[in-house]
N, CA and C of each residue as an Amber inpcrd file, in Angstrom:
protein
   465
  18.0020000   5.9320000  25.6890000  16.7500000   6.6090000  25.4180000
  16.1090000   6.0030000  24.1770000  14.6740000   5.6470000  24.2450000
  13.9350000   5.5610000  23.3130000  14.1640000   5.8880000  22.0880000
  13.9930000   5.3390000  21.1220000  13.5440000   6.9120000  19.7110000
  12.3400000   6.6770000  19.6210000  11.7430000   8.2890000  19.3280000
  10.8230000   8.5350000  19.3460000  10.5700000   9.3840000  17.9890000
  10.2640000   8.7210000  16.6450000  10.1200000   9.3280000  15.3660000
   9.0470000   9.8510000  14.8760000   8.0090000   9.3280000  15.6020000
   6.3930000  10.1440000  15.9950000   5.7190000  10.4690000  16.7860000
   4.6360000  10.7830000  16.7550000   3.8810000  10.8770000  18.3410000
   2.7370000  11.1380000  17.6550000   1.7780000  10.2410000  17.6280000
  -0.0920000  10.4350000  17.3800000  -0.5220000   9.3640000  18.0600000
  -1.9190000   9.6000000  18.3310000  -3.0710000   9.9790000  19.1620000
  -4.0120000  10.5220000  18.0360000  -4.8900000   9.2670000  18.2580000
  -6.5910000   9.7310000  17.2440000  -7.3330000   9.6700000  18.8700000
  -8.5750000  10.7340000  18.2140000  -9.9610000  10.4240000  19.4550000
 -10.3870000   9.5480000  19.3300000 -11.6000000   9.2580000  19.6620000
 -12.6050000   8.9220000  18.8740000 -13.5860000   9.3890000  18.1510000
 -13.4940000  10.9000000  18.2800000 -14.3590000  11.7220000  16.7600000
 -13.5080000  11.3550000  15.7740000 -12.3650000  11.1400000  15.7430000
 -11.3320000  11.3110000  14.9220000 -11.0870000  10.1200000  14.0070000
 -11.0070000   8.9760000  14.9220000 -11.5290000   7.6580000  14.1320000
 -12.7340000   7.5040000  13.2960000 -14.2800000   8.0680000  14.2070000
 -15.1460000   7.8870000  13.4790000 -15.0360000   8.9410000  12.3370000
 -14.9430000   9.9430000  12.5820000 -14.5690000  10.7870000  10.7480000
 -13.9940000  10.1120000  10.1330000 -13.1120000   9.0370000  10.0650000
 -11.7760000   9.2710000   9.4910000 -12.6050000   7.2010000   8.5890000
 -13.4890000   6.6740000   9.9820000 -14.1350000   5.1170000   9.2520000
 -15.3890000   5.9580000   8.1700000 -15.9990000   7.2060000   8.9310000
 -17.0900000   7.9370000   7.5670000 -16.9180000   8.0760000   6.4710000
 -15.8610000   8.9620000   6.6230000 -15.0030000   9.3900000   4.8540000
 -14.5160000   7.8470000   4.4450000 -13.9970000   6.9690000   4.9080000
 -13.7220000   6.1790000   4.1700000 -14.4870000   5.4690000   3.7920000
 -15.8520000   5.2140000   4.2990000 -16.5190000   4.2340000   4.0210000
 -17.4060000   5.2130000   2.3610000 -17.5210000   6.4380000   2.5020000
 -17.8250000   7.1130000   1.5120000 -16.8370000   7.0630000   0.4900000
 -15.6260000   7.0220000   0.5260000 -14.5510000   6.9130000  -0.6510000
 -14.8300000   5.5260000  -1.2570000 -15.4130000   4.6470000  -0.3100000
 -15.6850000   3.0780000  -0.4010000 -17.2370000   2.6810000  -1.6770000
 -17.9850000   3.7570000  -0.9350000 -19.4500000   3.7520000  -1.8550000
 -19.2170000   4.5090000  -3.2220000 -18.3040000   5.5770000  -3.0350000
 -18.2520000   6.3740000  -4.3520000 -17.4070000   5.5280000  -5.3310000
 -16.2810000   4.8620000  -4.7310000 -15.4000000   3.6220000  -5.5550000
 -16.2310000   2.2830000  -5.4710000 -17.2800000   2.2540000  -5.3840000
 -17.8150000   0.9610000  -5.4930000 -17.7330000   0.2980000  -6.7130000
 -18.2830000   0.9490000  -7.9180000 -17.8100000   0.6040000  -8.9870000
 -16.4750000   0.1890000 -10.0390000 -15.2770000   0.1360000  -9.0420000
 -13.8660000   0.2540000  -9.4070000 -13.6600000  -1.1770000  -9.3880000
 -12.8810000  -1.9030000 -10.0420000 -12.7180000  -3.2480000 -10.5710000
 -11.2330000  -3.7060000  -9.7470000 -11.7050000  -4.9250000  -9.4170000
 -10.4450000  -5.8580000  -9.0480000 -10.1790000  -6.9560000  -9.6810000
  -9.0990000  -7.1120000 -10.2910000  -8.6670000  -8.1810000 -10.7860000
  -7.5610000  -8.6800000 -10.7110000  -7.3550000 -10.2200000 -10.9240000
  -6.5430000 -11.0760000 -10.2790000  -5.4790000 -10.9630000 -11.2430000
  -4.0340000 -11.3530000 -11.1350000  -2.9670000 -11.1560000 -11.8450000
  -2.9930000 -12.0950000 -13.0920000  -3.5330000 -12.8330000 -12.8870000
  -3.7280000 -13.8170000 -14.6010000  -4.5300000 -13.2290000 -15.2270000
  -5.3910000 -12.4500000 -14.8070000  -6.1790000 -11.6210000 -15.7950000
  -5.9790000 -10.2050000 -16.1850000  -4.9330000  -9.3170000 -15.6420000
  -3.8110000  -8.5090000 -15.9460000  -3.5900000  -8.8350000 -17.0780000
  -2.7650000 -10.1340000 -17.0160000  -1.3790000 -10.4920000 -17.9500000
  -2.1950000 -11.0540000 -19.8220000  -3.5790000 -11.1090000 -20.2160000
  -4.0050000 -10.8430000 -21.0500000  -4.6230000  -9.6550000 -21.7390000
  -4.3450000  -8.6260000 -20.9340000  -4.7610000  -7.1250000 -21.5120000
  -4.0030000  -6.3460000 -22.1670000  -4.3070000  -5.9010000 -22.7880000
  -3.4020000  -4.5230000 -23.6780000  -3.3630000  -3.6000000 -22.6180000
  -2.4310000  -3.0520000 -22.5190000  -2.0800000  -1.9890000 -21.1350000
  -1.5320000  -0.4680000 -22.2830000  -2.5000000   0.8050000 -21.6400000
  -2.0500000   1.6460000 -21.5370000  -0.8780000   2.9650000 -21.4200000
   0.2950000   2.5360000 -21.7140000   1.2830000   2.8810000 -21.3470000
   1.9610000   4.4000000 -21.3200000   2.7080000   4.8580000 -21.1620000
   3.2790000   6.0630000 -21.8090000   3.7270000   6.0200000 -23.2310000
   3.9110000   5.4720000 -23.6420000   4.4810000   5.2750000 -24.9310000
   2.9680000   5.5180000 -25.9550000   1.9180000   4.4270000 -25.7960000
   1.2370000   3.9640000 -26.2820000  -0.3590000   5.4380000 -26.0290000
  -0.1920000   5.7120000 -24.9420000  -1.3690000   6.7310000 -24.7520000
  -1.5350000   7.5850000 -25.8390000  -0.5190000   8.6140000 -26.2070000
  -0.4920000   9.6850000 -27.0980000  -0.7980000   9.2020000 -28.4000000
  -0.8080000   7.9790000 -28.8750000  -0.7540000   7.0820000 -29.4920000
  -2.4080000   6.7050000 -29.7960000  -2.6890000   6.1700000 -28.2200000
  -4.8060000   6.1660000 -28.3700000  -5.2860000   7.5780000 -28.7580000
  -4.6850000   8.7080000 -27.7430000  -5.3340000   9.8510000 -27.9080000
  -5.4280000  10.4250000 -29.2080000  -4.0550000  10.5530000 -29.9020000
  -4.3380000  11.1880000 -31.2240000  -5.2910000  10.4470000 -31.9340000
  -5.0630000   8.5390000 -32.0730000  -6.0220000   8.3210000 -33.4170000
  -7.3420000   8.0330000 -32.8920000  -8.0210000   8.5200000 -31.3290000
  -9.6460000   8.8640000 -31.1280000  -9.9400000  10.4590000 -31.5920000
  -8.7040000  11.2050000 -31.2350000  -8.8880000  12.5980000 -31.8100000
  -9.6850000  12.4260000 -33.4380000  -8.7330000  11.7690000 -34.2790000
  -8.8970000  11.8320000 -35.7680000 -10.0850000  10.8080000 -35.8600000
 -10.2920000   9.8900000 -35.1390000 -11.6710000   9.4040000 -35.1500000
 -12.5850000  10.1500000 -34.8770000 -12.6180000  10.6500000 -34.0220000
 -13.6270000  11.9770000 -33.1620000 -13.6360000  12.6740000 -34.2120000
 -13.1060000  13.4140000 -35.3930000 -13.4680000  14.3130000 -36.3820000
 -13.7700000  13.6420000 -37.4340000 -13.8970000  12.6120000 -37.5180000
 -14.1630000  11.7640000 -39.2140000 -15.1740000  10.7180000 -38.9830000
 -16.0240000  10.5270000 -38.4450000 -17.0670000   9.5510000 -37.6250000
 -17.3470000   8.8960000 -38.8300000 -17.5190000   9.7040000 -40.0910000
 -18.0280000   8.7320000 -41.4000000 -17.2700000   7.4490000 -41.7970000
 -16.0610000   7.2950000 -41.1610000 -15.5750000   6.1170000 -41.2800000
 -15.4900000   5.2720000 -40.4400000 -15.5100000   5.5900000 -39.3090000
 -16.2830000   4.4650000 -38.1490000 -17.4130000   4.0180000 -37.8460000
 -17.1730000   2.4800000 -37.8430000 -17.8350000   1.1360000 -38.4140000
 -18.7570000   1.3480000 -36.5970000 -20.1370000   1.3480000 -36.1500000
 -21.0900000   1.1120000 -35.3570000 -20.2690000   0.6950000 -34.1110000
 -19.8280000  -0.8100000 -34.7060000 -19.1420000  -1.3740000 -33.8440000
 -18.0750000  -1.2820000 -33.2200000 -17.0690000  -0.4410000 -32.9390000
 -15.9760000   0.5280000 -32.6170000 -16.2640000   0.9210000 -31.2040000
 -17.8920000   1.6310000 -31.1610000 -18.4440000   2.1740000 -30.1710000
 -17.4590000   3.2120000 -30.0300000 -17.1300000   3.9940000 -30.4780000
 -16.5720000   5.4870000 -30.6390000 -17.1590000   5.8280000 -29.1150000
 -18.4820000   6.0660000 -28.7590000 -18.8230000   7.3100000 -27.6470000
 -18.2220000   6.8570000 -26.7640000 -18.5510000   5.0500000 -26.6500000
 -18.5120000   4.7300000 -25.1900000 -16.7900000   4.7390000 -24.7020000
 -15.7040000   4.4150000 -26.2360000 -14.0240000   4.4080000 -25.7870000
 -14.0330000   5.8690000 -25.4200000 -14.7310000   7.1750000 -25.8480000
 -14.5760000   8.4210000 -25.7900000 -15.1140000   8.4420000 -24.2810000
 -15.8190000   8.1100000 -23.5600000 -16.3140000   8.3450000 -22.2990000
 -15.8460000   7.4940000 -21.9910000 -15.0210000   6.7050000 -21.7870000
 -13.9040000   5.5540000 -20.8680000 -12.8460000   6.3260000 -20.6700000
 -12.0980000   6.9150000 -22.0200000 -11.0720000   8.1400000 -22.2390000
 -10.9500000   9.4640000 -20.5250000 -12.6530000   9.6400000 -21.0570000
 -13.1270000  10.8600000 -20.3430000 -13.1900000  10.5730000 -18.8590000
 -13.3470000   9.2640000 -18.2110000 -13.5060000   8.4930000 -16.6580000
 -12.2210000   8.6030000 -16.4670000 -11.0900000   8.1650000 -17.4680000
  -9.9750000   7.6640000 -17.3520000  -9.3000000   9.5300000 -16.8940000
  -9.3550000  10.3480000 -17.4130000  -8.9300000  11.0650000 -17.1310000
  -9.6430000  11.7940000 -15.3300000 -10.4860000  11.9060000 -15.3670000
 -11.2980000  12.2490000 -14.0750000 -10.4180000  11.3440000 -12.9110000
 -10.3320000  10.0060000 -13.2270000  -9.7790000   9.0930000 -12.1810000
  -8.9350000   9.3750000 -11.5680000  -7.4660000   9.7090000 -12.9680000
  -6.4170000   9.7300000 -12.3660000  -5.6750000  10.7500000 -11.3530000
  -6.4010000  12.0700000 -11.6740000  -5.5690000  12.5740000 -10.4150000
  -6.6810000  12.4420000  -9.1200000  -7.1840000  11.7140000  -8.9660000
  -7.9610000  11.2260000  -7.5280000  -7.2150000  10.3090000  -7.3050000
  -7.0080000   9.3250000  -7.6950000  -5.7020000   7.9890000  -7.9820000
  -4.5520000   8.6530000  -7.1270000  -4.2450000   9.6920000  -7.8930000
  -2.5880000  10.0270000  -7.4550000  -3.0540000  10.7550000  -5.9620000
  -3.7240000  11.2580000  -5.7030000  -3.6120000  11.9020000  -4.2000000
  -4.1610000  10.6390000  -3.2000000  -5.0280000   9.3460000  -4.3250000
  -5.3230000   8.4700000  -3.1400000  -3.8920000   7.7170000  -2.8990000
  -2.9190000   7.4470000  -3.7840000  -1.8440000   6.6190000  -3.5440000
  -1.0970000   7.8680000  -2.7350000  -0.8910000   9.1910000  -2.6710000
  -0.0050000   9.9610000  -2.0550000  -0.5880000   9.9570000  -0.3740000
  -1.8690000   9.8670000   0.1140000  -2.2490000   9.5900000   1.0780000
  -2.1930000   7.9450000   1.7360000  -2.0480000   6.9470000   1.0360000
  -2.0280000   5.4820000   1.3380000  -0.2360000   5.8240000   1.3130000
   0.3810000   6.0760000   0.8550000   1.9470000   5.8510000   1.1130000
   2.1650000   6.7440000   2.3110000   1.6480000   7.9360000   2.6800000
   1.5480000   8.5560000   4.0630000   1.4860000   7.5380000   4.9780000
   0.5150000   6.9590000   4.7170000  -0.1270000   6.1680000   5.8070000
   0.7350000   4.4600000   6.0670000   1.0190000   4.7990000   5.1710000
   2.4810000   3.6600000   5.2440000   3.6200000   3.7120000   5.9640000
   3.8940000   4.8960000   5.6520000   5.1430000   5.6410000   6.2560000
   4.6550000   6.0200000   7.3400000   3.7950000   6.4790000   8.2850000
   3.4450000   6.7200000   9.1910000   3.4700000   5.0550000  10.0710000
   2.8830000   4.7130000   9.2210000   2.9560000   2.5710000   9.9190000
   4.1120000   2.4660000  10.2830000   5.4200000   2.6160000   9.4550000
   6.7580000   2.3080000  10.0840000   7.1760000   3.0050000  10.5640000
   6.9980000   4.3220000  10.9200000   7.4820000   4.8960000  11.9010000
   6.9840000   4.4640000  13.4030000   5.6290000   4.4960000  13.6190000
   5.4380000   3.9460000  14.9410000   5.4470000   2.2080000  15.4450000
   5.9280000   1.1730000  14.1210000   6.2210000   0.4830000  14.5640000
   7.5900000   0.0700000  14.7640000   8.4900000   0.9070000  14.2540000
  10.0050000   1.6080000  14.6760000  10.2720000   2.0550000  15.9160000
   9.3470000   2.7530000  16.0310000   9.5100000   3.5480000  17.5460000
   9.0830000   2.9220000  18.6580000   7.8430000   1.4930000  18.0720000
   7.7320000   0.4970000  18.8230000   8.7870000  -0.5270000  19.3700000
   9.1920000  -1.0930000  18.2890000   9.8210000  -2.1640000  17.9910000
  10.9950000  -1.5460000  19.0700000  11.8140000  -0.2720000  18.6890000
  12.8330000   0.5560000  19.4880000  12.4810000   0.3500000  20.7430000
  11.4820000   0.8760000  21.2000000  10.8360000   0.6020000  22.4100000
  11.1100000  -0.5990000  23.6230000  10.6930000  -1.8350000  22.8550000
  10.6110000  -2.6650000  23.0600000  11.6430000  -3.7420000  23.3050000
  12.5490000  -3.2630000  22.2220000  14.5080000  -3.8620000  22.3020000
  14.6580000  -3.5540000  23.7270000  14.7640000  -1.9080000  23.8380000
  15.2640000  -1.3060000  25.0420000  14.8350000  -1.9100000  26.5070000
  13.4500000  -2.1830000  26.5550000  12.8790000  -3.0880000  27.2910000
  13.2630000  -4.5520000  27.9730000  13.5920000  -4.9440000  26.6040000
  14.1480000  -6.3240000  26.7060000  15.4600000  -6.6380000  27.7300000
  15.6790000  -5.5600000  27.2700000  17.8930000  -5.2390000  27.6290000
  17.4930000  -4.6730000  29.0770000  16.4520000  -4.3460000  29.1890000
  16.3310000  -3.8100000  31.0460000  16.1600000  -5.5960000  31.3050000
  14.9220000  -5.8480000  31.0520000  14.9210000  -7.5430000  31.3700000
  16.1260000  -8.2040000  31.9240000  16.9290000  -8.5140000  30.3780000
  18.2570000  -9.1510000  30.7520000  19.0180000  -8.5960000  32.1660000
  18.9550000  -7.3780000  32.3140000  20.1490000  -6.4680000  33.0560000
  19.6640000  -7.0400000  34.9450000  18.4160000  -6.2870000  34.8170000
  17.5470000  -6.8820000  36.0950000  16.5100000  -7.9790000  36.2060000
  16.0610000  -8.2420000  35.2920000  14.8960000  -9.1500000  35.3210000
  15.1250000 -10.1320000  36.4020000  16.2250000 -10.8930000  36.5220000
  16.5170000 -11.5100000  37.9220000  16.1000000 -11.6560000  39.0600000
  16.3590000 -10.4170000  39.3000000  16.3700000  -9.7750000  40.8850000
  14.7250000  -9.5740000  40.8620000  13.5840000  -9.4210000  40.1800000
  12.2270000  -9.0430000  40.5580000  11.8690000 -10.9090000  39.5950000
  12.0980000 -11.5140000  39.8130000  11.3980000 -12.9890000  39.2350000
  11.3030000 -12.7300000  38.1910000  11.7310000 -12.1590000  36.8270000
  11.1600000 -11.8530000  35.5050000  12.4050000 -12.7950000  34.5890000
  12.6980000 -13.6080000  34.9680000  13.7980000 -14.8310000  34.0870000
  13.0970000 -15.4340000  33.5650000  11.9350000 -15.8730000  33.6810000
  11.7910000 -17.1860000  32.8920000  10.3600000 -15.9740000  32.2660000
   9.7180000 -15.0780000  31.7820000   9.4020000 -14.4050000  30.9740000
  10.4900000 -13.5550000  29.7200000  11.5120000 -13.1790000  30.7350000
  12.6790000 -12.6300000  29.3770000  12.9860000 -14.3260000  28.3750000
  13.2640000 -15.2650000  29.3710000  13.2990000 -16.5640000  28.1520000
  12.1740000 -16.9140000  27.2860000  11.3240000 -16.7420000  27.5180000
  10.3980000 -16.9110000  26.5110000   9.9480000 -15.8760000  25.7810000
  10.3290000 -14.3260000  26.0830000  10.7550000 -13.5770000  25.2050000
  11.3110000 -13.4470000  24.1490000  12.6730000 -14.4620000  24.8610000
  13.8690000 -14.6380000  23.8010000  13.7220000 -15.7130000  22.7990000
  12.9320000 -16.2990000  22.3490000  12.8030000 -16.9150000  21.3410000
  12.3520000 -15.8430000  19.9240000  11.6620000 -15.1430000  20.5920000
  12.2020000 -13.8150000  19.0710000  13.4940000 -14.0960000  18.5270000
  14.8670000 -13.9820000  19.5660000  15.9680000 -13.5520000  18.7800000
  16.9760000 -15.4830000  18.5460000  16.1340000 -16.0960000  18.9580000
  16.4680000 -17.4170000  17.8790000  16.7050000 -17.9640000  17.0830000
  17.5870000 -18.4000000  16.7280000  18.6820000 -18.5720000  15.1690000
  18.1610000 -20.0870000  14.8500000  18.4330000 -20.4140000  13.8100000
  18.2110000 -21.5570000  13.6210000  19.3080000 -22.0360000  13.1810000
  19.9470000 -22.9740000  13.7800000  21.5800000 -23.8420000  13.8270000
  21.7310000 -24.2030000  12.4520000  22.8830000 -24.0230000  11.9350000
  23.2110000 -24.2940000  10.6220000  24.1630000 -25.3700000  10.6110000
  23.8900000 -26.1490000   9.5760000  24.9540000 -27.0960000  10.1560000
  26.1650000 -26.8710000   9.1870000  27.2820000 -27.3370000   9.5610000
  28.6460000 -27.3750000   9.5470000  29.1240000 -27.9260000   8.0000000
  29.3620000 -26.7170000   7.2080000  29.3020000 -26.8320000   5.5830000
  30.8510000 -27.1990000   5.7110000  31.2380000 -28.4190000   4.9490000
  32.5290000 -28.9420000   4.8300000  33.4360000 -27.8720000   4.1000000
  34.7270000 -27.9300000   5.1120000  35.1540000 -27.0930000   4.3730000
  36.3710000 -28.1730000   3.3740000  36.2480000 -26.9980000   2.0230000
  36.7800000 -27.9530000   0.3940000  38.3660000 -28.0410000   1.1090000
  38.9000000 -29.0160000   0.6000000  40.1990000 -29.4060000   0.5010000
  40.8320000 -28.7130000  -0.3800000
């Protein structure tokens, strides 16, 4: 028997809701930045350690403005602060819904893949007898090894 670890079925209302909202999560994140990993690896990063760290000394900036120099731009790190917080728990339910949707991916291509073994092994068993030999062989280059050659053995 099969395994069978899911079972869905979208409509097509269901798709098109589902390309709407995203294409709206798409326009409302339009403004969200991508960048390439070499340009990561020159930034000061945020950390746990380091946050409580920004927050307190914008706090004590935020109450003493007479000593911050124009150029600091106090409002605009204070409203980056303020995005930064808004973001993140939209962030966390968008990554808790994209790992759904992950996990949902390997399950039905599990239950595929399962599927499909089982299939195979009918092939082998009968494929014969209804002309299906020379489709199970060219099947079988899926499960094709590649010959290793013959590592001396040490004296």
């Amino acid at each position: 028997m099969a395994q069978n670890l899911i079972s869905l079925s979208w409509t097509a209302e269901q798709l098109q809701q589902l390309d709407a909202a995203l294409a709206t999560v798409e326009d409302v994140c339009a403004r969200l930045i991508s960048l390439e990993p070499d340009e990561v690896r020159g930034l000061f990063k945020m950390g746990g350690k380091s946050e409580p760290f920004c927050r307190e000394t914008l706090g004590v900036l935020g109450q003493n403005r007479k000593i911050v120099p124009e150029s600091l731009e106090l409002d605009d790190v204070l409203a980056d602060l303020a995005a930064l917080d808004a973001l993140r728990p939209r962030l966390r339910r968008l990554q808790q819904l994209a790992k759904r949707g992950e996990d949902t991916e390997i399950l039905l291509g599990s239950d595929i893949f399962s599927a499909a073994l089982e299939g195979y092994a009918l092939l082998k068993v009968s494929g014969k007898n209804h002309g299906l030999e020379d489709l199970r062989k060219g099947l079988s280059a899926r499960f094709g090894r590649a010959r290793r050659s013959a590592e001396p053995v040490p004296a």
